[in-house]
C-alpha positions in Angstrom: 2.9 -21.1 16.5 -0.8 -21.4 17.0 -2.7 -17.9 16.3 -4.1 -16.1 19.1 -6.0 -12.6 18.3 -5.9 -9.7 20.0 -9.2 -9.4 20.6 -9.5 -12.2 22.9 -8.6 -9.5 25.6 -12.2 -8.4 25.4 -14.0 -8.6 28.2 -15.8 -11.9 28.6 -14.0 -13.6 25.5 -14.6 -17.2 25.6 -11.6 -18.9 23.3 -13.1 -21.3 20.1 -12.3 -25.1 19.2 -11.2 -26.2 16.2 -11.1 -25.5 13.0 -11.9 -21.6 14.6 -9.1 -21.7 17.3 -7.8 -18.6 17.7 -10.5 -16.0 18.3 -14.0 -16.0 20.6 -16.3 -18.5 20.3 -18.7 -16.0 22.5 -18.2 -12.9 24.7 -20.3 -14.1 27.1 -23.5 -13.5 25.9 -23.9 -16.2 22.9 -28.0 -15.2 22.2 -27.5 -11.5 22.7 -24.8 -12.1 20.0 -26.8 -13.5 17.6 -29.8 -10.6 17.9 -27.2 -7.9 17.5 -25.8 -9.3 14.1 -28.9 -9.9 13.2 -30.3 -6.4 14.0 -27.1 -5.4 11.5 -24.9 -4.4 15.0 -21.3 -5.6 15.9 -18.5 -7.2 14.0 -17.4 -10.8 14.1 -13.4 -11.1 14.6 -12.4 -13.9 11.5 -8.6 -12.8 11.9 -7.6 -16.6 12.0 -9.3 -17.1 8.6 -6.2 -17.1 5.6 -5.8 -14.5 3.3 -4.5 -15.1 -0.3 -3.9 -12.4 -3.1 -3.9 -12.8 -6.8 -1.8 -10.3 -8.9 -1.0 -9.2 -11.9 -2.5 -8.8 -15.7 -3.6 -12.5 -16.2 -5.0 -12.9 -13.0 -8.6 -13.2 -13.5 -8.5 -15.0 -17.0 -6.2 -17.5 -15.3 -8.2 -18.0 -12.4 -11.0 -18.3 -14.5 -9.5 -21.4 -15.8 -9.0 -22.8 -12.3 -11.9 -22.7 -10.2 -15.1 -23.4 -10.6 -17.0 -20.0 -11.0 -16.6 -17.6 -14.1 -14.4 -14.8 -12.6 -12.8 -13.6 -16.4 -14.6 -10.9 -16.5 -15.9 -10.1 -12.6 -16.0 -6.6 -12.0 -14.4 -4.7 -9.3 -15.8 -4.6 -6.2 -18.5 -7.8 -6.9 -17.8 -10.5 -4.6 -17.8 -14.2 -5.8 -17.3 -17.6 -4.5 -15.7 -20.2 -5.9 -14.3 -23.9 -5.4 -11.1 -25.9 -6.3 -11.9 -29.3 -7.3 -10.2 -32.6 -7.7 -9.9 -34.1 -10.7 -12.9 -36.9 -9.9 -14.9 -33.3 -8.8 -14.3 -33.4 -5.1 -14.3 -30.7 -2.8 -10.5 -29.4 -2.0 -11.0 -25.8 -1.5 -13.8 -22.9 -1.0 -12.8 -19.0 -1.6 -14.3 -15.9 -1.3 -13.3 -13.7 -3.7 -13.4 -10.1 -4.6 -11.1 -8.0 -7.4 -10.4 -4.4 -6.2 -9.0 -4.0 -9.9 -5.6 -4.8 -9.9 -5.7 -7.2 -6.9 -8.5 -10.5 -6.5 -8.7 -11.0 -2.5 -9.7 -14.8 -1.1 -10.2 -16.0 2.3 -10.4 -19.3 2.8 -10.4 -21.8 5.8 -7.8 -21.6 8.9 -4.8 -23.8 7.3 -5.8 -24.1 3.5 -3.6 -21.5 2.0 -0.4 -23.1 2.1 -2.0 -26.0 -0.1 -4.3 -23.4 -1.9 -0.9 -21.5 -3.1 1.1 -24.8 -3.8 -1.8 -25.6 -6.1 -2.0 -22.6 -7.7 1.5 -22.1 -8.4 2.1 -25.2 -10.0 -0.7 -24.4 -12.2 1.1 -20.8 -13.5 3.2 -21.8 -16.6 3.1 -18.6 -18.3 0.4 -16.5 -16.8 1.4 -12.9 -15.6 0.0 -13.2 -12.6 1.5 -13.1 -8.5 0.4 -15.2 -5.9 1.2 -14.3 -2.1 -0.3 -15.3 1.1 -1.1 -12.3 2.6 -2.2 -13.6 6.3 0.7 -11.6 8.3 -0.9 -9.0 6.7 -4.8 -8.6 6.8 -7.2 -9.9 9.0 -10.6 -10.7 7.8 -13.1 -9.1 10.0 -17.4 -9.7 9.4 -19.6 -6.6 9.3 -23.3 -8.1 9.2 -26.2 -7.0 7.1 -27.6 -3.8 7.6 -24.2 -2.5 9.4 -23.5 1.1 8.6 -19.9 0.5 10.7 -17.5 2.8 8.4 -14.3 0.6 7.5 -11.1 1.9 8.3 -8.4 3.2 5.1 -6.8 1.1 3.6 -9.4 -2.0 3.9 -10.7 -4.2 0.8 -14.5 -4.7 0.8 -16.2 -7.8 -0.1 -20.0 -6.6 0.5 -22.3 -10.2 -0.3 -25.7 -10.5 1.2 -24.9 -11.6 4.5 -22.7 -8.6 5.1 -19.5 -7.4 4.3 -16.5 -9.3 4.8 -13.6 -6.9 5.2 -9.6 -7.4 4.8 -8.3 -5.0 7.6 -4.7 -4.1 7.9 -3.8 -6.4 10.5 -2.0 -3.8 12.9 -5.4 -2.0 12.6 -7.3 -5.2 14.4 -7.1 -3.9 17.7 -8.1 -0.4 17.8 -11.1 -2.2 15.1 -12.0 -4.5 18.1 -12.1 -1.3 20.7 -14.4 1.1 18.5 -16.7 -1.1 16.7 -18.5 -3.5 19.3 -20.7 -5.0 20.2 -18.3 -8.2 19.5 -19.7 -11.5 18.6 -18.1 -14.9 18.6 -18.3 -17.4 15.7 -20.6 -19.4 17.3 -23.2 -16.2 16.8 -21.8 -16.4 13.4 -22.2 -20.0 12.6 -25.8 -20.0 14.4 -26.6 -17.4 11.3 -24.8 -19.8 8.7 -26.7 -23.0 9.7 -30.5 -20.6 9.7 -29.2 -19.6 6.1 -28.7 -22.8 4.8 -24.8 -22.2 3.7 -22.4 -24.9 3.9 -19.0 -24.7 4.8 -15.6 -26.3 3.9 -14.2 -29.0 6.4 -17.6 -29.1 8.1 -20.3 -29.5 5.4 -17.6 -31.8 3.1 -15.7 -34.5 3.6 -13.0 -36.0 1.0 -15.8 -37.2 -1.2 -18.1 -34.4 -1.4 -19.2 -32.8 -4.1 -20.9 -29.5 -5.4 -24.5 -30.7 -5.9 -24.6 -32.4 -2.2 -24.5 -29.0 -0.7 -26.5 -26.7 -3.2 -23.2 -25.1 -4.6 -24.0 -25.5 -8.0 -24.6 -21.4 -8.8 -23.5 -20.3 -6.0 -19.8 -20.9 -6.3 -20.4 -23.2 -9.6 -20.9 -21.3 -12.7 -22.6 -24.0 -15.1 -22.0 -22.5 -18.5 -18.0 -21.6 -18.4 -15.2 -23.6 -19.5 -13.1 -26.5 -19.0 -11.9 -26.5 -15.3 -10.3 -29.5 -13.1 -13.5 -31.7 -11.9 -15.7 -30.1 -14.3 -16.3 -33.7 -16.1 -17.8 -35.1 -13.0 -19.4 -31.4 -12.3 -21.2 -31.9 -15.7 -22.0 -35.4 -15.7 -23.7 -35.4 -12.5 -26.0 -32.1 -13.6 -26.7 -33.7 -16.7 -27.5 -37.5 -16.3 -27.1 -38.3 -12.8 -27.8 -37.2 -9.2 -25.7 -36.9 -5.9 -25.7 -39.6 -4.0 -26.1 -37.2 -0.8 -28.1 -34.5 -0.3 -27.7 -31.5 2.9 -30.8 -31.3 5.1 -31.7 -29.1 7.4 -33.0 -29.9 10.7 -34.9 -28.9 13.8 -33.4 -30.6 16.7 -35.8 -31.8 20.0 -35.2 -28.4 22.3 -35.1 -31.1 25.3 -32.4 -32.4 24.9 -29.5 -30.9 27.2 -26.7 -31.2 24.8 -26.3 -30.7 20.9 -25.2 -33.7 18.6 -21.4 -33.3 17.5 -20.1 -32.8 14.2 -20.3 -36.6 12.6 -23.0 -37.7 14.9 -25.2 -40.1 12.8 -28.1 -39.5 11.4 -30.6 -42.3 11.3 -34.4 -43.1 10.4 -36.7 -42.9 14.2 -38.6 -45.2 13.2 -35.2 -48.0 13.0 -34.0 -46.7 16.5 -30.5 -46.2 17.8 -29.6 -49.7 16.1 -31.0 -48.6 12.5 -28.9 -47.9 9.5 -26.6 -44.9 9.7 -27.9 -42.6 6.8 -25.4 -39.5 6.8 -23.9 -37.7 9.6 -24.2 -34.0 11.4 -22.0 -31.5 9.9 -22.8 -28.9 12.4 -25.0 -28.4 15.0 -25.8 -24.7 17.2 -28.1 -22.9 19.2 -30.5 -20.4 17.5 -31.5 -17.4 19.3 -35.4 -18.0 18.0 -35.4 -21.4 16.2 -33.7 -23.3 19.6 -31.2 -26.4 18.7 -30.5 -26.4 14.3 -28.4 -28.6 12.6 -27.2 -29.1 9.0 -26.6 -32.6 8.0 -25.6 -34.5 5.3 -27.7 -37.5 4.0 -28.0 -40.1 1.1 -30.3 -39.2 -1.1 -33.2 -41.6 -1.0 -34.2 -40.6 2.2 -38.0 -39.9 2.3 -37.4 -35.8 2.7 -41.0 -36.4 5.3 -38.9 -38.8 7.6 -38.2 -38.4 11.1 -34.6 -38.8 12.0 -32.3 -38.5 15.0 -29.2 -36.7 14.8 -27.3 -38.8 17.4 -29.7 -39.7 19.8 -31.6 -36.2 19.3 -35.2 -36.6 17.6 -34.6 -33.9 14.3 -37.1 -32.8 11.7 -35.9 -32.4 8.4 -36.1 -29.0 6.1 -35.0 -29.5 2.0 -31.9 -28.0 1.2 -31.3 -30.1 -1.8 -33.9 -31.7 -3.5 -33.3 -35.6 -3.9 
């Protein structure tokens, strides 16, 4: 049965599309939203994002030899992220991770923990270490920057710089939703991911992505640790090569009526609508200051000077990822 949260009863909730189905896209108010999370005010409702807990005395040192950031030794209470790769070093899965000290908590993307937990079991042999999707369980609720919002008992923190991501007991949600407006939608959210440059899974990637494209390496890609699935191609490509795509960000003509669509192509101005597709949108919003933004991915020989359309919308390029 498809999700539906509880906080969708709020007064001018506006439902979300795909992949954030489930809770507001807005509450009426998208650009009022945006300037209240960023003056640190509000909550966003991510209760349809997945929640997966890790176990047990082995967990960290056996997650460590899993993904693709050094969590052996991560202290409690510092949150990480960190990928699952394929074994040619593609993109399958991006968590956010924090260790309460017995317990690492992950969120991931709406529909990824089944496969996340298939993986991860089959990788177990004889680790002491417990893997449960806890979804029914805790919903994972956004607290931006500067909030001073208490969080209810009984909720796991992961505080990063954007805010604090919280794992609320999931019969807690409503009263959470009540107390601690003003709400915003994920599009508020999202409009604050695309101005910070982050890239997310299933939007940013497709099934041949990898780490460098998007400016993960650091970030979720610890260079120096050990041996991991992917981390051939991981090494290779840091050490002798370069992407073959690089994420841009761009500034979108503010005449233009509508937005271009996740996978609209980019191309060069100067070639016109009939030029050479060079990469594609990956997501595209409305910024309460900087007007219509977009993150796209792009091969990596174009100019980073050029003038591009994104669809048929004029867009110039900021450097994400240098060529």
């Amino acid at each position: 049965m498809a999700y539906t949260s509880p906080l969708l009863s709020l007064p001018g909730a506006v439902a979300a599309d795909a992949p954030d189905a489930g809770v507001a896209a807005h509450y009426g108010e998208l650009f009022r939203e945006q300037r209240a999370l960023s003056r640190g005010e509000g909550f966003v409702d991510l209760s349809h994002r997945e929640v997966v807990t890790v176990s047990g005395e082995d967990r960290l040192s056996w997650l460590h030899l899993l993904l693709t950031q050094h969590v052996s030794e991560l202290p409690a209470g510092q949150a990480t992220e960190a990928l699952v790769l394929s074994a040619k070093g593609h993109i399958e899965h991006a968590l956010y991770l924090v260790d309460d000290g017995t317990t690492t908590w992950i969120h991931t993307e709406p529909g990824r923990a089944g496969e996340l937990i298939a993986y991860l079991e089959s990788m177990k042999f004889f680790y002491r270490a417990e893997v449960a999707d806890r979804t029914g369980e805790f919903a994972v609720v956004h607290l931006p920057a500067g909030s001073i919002a208490e969080t209810p008992a009984g909720t796991v923190v992961r505080q990063t710089p954007h805010g604090r991501d919280l794992f609320l007991p999931r019969e807690l949600l409503a009263e959470f939703g009540a107390t601690h407006g003003p709400a915003a939608g994920v599009l508020a959210h999202e409009a604050l991911r695309v101005e910070q440059h982050r890239p997310r899974l299933g939007l940013e990637t497709d099934h041949r992505t990898i780490p460098h494209e998007l400016g993960w390496i650091g970030g979720a890609v610890h260079l120096q640790k050990g041996c991991y699935r992917g981390q051939e191609t991981v090494a290779r490509v840091h050490n002798l090569g370069k992407p073959p795509r690089r994420l841009v960000f761009l500034h979108l003509d503010g005449s233009e009526v509508h937005i271009p669509e996740h996978g609209a192509p980019v191309r060069l101005a100067s070639e016109g609508p009939e030029g050479r597709q060079l990469g594609f949108v990956t997501t595209a919003v409305r910024h309460h200051e900087l007007g219509p933004i977009a993150l796209a991915l792009v091969k990596r020989n174009v100019p980073v000077d050029a003038e591009l359309t994104a669809g048929t919308t004029p867009a110039a390029q900021e450097t994400v990822v240098e060529p």
